[in-house]
C-alpha positions, 0 to 999 in steps of 0.5 A: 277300403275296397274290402269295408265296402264288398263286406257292406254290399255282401247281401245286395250281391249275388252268389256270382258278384261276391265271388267276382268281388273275392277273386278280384280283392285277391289279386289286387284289381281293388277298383274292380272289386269295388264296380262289382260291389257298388253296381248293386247299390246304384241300381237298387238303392241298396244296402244304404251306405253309412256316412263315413263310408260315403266320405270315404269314397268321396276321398277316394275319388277326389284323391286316386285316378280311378277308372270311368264306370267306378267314377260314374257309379260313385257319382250315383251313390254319392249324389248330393253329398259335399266332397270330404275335406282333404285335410 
């Protein structure tokens, strides 16, 4: 999911953020990846995330333990959303 989300946050992010977001993919830091691709969106509104990757996240982070500044940025592009149905 982390590549889905940096792949739809690619033309918020800078020449640098989508560097950052690559190298950190590639060695597996998947929850970084995800602060550089998600910080963009929470700071300007965009790119608008589809519904089913918003699912996604809320998944994500109602089943992973996942760091404080990747809970607080999905809290904020999330917001107002009803957590995804686990079943």
């Amino acid at each position: 999911m982390a590549w889905d989300l940096v792949d739809l946050c690619r033309s918020a992010l800078t020449a640098e953020e989508l560097s950052t977001a690559f190298v950190r993919l590639g060695v597996g830091e998947h929850g970084d990846a995800m602060v550089v691709a998600l910080t963009p969106v929470a700071r300007e509104g965009s790119p608008v995330l589809p519904e089913q990757m918003i699912q996604r996240l809320l998944h994500v982070q109602s089943s992973y333990h996942l760091d404080r500044e990747l809970i607080e940025l999905l809290a904020h592009v999330t917001r107002d959303r009803p957590a995804a149905d686990a079943s």
